[in-house]
N, CA, C and O atoms as a Tripos MOL2 file, in Angstrom:
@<TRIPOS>MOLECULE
protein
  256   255    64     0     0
PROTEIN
NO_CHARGES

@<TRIPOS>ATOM
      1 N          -1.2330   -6.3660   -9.3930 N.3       1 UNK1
      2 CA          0.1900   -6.4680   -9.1480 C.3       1 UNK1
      3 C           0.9900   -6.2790  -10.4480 C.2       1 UNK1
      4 O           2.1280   -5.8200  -10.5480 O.2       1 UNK1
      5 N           0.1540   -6.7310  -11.4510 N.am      2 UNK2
      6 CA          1.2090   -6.8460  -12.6070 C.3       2 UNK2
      7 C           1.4560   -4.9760  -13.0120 C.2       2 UNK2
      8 O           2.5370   -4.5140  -13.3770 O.2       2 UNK2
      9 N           0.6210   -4.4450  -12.8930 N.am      3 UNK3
     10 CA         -0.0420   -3.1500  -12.8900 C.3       3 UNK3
     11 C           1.4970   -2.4430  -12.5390 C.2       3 UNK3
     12 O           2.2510   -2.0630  -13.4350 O.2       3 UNK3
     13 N           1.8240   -2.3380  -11.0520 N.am      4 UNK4
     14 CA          2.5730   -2.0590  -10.3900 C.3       4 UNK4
     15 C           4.2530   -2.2750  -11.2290 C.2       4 UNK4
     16 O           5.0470   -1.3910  -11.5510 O.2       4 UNK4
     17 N           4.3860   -3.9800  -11.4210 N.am      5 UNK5
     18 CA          5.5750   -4.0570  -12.1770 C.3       5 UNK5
     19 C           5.9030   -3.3540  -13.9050 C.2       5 UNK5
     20 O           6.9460   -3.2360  -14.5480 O.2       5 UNK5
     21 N           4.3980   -2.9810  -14.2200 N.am      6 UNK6
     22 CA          4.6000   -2.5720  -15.5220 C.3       6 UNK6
     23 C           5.4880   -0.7700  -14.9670 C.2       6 UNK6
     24 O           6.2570   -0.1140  -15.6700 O.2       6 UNK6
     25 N           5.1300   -0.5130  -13.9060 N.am      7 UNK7
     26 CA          5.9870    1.0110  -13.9940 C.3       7 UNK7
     27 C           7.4200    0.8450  -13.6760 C.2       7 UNK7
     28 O           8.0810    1.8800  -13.7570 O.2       7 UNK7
     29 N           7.9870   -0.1380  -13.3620 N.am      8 UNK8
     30 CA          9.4700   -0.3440  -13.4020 C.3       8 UNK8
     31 C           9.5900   -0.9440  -14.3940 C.2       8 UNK8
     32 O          10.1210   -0.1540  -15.1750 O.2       8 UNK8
     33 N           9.3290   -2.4560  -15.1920 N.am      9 UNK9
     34 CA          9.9750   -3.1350  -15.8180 C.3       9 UNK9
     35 C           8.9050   -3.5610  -17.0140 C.2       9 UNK9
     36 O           8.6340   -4.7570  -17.1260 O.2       9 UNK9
     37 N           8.1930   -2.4330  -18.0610 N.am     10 UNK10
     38 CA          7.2260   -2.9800  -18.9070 C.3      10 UNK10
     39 C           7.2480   -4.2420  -19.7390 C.2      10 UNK10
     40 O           6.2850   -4.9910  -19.9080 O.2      10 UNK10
     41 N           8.4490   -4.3850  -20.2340 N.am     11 UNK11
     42 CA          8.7920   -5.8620  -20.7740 C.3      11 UNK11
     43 C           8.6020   -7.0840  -19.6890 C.2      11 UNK11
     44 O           8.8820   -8.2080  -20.1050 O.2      11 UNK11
     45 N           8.3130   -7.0000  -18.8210 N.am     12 UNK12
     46 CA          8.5520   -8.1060  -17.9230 C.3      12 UNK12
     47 C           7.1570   -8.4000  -17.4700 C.2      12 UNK12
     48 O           6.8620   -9.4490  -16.8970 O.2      12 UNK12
     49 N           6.2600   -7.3920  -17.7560 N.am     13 UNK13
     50 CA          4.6360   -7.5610  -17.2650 C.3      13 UNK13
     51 C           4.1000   -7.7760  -18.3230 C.2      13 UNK13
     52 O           2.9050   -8.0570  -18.2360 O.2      13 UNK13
     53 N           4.7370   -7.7430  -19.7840 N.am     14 UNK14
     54 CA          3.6620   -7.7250  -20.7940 C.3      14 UNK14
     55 C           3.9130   -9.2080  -21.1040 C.2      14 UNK14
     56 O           3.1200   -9.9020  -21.7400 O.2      14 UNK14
     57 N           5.3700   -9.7410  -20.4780 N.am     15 UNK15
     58 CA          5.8090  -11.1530  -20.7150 C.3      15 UNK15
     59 C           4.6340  -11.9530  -19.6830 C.2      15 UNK15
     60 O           3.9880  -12.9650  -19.9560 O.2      15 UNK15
     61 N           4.5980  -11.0530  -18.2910 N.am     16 UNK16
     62 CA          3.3470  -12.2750  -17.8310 C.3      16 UNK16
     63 C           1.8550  -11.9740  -18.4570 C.2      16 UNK16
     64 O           0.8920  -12.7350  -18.3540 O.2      16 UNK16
     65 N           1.8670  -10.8740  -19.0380 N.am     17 UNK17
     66 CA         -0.0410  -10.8630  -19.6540 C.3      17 UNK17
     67 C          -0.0660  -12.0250  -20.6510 C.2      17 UNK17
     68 O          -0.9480  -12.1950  -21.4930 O.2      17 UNK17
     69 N           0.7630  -12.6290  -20.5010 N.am     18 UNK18
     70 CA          0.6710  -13.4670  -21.7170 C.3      18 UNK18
     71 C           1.3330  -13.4210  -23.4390 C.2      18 UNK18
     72 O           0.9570  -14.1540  -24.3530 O.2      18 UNK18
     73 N           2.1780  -12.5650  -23.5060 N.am     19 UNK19
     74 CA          2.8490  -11.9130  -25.1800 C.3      19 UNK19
     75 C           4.4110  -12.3710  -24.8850 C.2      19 UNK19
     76 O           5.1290  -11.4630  -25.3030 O.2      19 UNK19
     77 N           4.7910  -12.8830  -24.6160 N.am     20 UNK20
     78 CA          6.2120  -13.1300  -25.1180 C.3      20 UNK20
     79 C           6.8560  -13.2450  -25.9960 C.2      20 UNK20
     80 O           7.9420  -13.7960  -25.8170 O.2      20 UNK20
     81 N           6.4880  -12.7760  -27.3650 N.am     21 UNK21
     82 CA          6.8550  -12.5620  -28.9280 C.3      21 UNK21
     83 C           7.1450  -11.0350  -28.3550 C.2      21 UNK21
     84 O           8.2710  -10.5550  -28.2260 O.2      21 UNK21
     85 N           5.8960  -10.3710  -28.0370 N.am     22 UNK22
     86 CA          5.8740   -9.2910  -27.9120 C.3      22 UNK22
     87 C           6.5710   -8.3920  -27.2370 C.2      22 UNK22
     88 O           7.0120   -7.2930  -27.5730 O.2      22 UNK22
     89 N           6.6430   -9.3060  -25.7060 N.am     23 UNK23
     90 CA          7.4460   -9.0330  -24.6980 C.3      23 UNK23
     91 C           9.0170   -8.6640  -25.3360 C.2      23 UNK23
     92 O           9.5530   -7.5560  -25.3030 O.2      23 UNK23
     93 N           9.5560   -9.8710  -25.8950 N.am     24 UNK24
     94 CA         10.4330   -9.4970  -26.1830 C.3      24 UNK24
     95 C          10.9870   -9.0370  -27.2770 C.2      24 UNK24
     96 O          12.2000   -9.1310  -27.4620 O.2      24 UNK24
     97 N          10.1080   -8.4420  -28.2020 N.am     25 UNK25
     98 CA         10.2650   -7.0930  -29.1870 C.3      25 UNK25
     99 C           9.9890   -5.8470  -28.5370 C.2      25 UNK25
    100 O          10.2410   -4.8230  -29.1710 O.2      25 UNK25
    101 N           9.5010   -5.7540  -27.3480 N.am     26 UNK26
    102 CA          9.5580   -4.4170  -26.7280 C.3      26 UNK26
    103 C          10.6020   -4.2430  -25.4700 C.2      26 UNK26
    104 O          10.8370   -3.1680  -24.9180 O.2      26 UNK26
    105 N          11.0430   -5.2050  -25.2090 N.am     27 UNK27
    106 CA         12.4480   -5.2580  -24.7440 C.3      27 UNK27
    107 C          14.0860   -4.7060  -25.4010 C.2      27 UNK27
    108 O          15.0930   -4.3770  -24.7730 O.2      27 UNK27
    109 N          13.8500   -4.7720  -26.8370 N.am     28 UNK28
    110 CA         14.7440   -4.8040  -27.8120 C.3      28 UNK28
    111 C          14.4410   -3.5030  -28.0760 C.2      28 UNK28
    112 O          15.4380   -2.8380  -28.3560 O.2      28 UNK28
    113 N          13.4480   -2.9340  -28.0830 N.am     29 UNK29
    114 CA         13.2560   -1.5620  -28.1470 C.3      29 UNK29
    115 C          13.5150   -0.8370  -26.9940 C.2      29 UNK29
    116 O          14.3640    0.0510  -27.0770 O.2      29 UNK29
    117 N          13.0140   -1.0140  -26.0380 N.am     30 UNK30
    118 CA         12.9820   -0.5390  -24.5580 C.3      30 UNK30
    119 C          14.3640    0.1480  -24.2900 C.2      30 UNK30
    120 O          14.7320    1.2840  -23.9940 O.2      30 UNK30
    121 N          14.8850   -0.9080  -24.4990 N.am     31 UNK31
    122 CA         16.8310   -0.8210  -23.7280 C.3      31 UNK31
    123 C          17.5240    0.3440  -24.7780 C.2      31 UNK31
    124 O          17.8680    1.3160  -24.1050 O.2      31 UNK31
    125 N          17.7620    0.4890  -25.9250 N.am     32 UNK32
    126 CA         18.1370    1.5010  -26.3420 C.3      32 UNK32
    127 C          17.2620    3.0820  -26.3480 C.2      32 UNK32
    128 O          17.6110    4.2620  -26.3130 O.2      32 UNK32
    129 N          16.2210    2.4930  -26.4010 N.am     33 UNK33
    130 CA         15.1770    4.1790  -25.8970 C.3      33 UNK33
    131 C          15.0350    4.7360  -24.6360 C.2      33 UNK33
    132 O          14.4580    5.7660  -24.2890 O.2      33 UNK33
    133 N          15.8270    3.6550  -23.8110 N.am     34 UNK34
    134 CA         16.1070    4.3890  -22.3490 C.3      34 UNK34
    135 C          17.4540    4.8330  -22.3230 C.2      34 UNK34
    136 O          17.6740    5.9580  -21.8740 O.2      34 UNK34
    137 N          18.3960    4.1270  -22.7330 N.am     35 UNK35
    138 CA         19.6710    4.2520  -22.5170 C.3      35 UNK35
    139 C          19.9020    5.6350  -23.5160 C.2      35 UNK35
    140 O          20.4120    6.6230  -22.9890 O.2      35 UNK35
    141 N          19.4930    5.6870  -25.0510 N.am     36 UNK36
    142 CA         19.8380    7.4180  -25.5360 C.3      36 UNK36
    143 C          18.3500    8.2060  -25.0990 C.2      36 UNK36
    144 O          18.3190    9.3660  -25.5090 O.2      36 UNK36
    145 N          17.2660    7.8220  -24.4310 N.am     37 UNK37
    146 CA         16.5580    9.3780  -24.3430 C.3      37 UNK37
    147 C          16.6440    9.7150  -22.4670 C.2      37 UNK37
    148 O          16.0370   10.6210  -21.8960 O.2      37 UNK37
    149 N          17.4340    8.8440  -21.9080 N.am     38 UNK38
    150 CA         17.7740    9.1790  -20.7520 C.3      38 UNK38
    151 C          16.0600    8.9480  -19.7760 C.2      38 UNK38
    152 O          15.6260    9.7510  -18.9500 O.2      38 UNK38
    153 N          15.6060    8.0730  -20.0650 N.am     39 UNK39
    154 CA         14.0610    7.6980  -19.3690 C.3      39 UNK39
    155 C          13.1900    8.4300  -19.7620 C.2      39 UNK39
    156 O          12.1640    8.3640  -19.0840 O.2      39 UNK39
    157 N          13.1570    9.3980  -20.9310 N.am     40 UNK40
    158 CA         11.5600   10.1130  -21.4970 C.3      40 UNK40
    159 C          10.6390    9.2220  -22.1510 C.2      40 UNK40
    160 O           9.4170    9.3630  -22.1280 O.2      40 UNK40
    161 N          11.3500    8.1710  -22.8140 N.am     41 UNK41
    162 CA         10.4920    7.2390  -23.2510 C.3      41 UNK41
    163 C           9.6630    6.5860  -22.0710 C.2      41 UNK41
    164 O           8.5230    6.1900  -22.3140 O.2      41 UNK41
    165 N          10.0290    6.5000  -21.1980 N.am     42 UNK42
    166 CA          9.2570    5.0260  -20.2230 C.3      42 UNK42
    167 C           8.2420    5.2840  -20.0100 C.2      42 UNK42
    168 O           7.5950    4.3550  -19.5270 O.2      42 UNK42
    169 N           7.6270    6.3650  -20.1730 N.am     43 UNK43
    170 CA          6.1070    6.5220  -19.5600 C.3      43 UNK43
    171 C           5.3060    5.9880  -20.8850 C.2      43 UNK43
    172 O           4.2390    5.3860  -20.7710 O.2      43 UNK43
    173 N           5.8550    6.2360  -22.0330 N.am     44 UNK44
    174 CA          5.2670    5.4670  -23.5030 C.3      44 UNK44
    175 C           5.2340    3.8830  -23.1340 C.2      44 UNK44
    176 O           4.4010    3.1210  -23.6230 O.2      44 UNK44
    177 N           6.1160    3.5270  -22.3260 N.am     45 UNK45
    178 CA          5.9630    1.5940  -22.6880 C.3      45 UNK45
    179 C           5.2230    1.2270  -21.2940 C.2      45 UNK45
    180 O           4.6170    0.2160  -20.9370 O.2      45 UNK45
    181 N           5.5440    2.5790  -20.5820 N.am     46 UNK46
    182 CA          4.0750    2.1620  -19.0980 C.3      46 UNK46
    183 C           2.6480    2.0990  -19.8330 C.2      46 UNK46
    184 O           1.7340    1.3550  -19.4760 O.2      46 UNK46
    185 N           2.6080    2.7880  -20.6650 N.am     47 UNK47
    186 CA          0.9640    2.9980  -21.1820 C.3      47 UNK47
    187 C           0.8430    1.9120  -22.0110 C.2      47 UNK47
    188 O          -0.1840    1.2350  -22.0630 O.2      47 UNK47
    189 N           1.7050    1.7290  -22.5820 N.am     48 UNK48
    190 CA          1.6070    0.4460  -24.1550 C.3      48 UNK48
    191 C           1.4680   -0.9490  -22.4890 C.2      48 UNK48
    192 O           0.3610   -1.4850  -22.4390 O.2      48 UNK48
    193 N           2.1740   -1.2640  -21.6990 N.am     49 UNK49
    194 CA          2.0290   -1.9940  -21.2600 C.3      49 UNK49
    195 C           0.7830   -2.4120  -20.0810 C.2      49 UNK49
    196 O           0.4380   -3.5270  -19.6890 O.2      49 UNK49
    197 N           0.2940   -1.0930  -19.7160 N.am     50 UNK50
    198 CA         -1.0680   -1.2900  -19.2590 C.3      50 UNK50
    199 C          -1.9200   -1.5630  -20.1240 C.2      50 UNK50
    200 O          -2.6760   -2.5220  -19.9700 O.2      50 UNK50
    201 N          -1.9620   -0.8330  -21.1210 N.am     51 UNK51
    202 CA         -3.1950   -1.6220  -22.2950 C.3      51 UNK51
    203 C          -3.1660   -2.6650  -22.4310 C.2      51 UNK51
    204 O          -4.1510   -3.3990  -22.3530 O.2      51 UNK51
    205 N          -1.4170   -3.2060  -22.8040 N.am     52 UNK52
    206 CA         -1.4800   -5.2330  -22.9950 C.3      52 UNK52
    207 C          -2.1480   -5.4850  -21.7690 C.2      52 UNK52
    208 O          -3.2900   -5.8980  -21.9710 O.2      52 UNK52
    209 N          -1.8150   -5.3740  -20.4390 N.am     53 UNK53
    210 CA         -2.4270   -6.1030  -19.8410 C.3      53 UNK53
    211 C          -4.3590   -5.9390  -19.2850 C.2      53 UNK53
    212 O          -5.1360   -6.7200  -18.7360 O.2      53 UNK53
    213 N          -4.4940   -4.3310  -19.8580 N.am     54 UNK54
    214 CA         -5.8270   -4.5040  -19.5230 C.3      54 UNK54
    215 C          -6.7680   -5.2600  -20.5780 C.2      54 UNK54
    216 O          -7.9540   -5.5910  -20.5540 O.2      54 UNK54
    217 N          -5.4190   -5.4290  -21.7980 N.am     55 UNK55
    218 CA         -6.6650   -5.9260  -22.9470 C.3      55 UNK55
    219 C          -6.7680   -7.5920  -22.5340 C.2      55 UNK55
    220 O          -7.7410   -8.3230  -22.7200 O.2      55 UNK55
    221 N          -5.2520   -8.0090  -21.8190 N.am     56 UNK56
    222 CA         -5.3790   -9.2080  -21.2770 C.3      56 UNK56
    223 C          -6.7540   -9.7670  -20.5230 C.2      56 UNK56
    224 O          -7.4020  -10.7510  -20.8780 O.2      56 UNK56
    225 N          -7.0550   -8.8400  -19.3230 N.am     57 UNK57
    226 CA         -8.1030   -9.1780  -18.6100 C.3      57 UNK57
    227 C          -9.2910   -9.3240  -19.6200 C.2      57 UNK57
    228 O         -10.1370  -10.2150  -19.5420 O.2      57 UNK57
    229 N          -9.2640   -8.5560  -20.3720 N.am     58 UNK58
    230 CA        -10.6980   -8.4890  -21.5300 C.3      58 UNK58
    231 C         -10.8390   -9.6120  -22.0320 C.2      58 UNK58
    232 O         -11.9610  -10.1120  -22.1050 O.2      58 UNK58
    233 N          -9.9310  -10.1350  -22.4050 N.am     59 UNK59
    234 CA         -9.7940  -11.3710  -23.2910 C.3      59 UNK59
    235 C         -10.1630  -12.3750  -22.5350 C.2      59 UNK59
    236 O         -11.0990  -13.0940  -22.8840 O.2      59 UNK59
    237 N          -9.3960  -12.6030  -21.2340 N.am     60 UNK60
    238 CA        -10.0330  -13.8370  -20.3330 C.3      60 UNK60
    239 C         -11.4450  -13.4730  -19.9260 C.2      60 UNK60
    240 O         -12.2250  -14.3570  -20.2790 O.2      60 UNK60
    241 N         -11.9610  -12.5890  -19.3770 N.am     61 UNK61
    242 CA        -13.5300  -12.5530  -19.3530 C.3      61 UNK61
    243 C         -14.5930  -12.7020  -20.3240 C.2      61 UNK61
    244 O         -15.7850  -12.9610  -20.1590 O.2      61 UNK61
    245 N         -13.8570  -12.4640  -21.4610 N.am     62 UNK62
    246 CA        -14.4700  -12.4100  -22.6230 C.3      62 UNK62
    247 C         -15.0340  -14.5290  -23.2160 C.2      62 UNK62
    248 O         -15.9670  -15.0290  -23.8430 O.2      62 UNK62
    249 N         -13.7750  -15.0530  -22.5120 N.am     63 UNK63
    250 CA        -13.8660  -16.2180  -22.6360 C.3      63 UNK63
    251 C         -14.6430  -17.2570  -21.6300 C.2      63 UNK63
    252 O         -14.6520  -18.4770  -21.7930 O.2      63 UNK63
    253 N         -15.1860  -16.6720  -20.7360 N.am     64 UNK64
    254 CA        -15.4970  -17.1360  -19.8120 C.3      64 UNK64
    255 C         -17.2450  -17.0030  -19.9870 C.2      64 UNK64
    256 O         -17.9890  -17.4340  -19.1050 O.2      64 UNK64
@<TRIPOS>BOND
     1     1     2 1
     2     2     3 1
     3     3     4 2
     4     3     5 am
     5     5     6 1
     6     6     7 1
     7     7     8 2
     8     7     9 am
     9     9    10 1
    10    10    11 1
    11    11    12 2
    12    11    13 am
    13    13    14 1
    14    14    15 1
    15    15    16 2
    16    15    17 am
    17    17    18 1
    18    18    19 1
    19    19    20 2
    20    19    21 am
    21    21    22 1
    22    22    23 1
    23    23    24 2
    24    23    25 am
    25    25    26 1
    26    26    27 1
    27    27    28 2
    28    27    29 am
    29    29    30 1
    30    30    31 1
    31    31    32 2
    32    31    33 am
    33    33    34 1
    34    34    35 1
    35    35    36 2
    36    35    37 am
    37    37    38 1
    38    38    39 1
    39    39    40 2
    40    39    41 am
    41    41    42 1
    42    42    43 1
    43    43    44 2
    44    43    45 am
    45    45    46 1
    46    46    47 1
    47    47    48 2
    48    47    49 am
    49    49    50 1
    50    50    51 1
    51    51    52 2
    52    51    53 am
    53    53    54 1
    54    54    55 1
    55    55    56 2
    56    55    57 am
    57    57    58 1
    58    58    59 1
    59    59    60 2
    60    59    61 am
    61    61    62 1
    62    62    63 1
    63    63    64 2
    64    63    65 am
    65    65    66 1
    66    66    67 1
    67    67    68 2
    68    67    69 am
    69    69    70 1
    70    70    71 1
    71    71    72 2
    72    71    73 am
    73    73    74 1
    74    74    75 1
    75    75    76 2
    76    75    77 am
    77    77    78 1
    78    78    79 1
    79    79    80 2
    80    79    81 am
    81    81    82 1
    82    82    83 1
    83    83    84 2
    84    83    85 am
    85    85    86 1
    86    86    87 1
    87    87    88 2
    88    87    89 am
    89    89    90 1
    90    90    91 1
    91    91    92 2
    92    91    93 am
    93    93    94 1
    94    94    95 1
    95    95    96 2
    96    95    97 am
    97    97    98 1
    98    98    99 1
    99    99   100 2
   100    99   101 am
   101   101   102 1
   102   102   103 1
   103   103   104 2
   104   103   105 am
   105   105   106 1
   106   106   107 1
   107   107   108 2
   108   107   109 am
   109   109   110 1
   110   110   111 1
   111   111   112 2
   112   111   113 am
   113   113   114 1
   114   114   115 1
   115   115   116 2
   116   115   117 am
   117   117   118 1
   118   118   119 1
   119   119   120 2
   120   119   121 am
   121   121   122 1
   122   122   123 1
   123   123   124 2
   124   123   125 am
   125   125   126 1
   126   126   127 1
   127   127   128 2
   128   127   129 am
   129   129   130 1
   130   130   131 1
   131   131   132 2
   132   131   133 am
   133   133   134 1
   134   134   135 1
   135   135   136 2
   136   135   137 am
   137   137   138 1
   138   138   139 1
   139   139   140 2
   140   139   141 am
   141   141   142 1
   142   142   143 1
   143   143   144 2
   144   143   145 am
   145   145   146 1
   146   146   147 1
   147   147   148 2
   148   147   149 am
   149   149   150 1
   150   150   151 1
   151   151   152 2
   152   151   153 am
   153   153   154 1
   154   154   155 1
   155   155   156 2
   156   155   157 am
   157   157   158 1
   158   158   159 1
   159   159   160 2
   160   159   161 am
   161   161   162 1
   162   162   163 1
   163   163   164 2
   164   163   165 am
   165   165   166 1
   166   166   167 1
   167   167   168 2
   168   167   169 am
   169   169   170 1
   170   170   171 1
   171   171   172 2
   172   171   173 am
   173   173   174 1
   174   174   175 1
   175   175   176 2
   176   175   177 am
   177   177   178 1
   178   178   179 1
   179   179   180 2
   180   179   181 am
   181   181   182 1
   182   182   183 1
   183   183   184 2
   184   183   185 am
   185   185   186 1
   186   186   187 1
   187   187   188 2
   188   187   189 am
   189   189   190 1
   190   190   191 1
   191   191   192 2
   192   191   193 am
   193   193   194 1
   194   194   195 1
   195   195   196 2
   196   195   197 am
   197   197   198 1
   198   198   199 1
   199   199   200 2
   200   199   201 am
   201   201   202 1
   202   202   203 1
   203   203   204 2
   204   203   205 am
   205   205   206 1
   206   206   207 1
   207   207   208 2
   208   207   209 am
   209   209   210 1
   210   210   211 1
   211   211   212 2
   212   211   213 am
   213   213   214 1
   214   214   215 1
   215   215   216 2
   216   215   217 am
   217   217   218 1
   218   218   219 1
   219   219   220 2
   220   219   221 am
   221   221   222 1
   222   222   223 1
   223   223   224 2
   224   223   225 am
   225   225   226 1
   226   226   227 1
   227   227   228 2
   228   227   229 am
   229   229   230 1
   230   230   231 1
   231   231   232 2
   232   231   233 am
   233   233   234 1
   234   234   235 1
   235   235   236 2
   236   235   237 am
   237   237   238 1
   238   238   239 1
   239   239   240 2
   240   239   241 am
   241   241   242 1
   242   242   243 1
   243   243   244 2
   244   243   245 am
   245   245   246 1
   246   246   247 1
   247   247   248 2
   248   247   249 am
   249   249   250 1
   250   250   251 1
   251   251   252 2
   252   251   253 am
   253   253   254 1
   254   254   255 1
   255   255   256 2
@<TRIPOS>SUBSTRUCTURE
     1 UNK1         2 RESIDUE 1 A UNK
     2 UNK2         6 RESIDUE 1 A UNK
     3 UNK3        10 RESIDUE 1 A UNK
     4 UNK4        14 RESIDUE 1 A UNK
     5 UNK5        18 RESIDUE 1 A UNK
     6 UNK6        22 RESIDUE 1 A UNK
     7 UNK7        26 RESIDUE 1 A UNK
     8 UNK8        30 RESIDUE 1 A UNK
     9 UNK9        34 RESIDUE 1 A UNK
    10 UNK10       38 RESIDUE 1 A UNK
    11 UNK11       42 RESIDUE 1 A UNK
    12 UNK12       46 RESIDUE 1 A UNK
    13 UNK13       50 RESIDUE 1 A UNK
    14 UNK14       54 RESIDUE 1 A UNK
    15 UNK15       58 RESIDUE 1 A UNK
    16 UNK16       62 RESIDUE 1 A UNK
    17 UNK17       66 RESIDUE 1 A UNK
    18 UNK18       70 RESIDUE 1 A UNK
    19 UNK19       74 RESIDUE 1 A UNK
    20 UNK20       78 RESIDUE 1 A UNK
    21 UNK21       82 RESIDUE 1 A UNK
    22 UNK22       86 RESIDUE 1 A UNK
    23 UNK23       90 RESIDUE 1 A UNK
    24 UNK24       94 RESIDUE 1 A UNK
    25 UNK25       98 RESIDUE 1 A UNK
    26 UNK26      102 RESIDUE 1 A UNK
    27 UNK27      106 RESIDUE 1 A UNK
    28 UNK28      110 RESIDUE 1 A UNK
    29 UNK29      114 RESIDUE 1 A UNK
    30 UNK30      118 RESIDUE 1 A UNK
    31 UNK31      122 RESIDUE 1 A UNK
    32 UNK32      126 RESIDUE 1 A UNK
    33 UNK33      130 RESIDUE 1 A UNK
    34 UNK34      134 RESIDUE 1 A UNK
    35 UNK35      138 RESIDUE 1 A UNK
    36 UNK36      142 RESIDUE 1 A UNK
    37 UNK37      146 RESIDUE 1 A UNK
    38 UNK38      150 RESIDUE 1 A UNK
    39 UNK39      154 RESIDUE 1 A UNK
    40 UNK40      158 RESIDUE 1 A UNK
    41 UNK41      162 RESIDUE 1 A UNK
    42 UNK42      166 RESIDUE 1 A UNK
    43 UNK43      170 RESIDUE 1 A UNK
    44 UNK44      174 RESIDUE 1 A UNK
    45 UNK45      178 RESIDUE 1 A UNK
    46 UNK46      182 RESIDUE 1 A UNK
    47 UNK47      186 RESIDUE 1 A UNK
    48 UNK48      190 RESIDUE 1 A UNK
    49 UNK49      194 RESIDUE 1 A UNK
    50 UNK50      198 RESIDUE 1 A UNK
    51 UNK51      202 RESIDUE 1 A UNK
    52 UNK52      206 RESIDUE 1 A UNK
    53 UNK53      210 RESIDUE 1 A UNK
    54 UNK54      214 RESIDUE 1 A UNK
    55 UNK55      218 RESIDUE 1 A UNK
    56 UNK56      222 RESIDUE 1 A UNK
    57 UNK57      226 RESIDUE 1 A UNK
    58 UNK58      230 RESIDUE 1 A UNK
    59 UNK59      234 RESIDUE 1 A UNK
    60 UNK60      238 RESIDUE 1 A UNK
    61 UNK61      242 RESIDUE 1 A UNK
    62 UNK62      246 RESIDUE 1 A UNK
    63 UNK63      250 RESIDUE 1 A UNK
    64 UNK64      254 RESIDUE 1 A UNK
C-alpha cells in the first residue's frame, strides 16, 4: 500500500517507512521541483521513495 501512495505523494510514504527527518527534507525539495519543472521531476522522488521504503522492509527482516 505504501508502494501505491509513494506515486502520488512521495514525502508522505517515506514519512510512514519510518524517515521523518528525511521525509521532510524531501518535501522541501519536492514542492518547488514540481511547481518550476511542471511534474518531470516526480518520477525521480517515486524511485528515491520506493527504495526508502524497500530498504525499509530490509531493515525490519534483517532484524528479525
Amino acid at each position: 500500500m505504501n508502494y501505491v501512495l509513494a506515486l502520488l505523494l512521495p514525502p508522505l510514504s517515506i514519512l510512514f517507512a519510518g524517515r521523518p527527518i528525511l521525509a521532510v527534507i524531501i518535501f522541501l525539495i519536492w514542492v518547488p521541483a514540481i511547481i518550476f519543472s511542471g511534474g518531470l521531476t516526480h518520477p525521480m522522488f517515486i524511485l528515491l521513495a520506493w527504495f526508502i521504503i524497500f530498504q525499509a522492509r530490509e531493515d525490519r527482516r534483517e532484524r528479525r
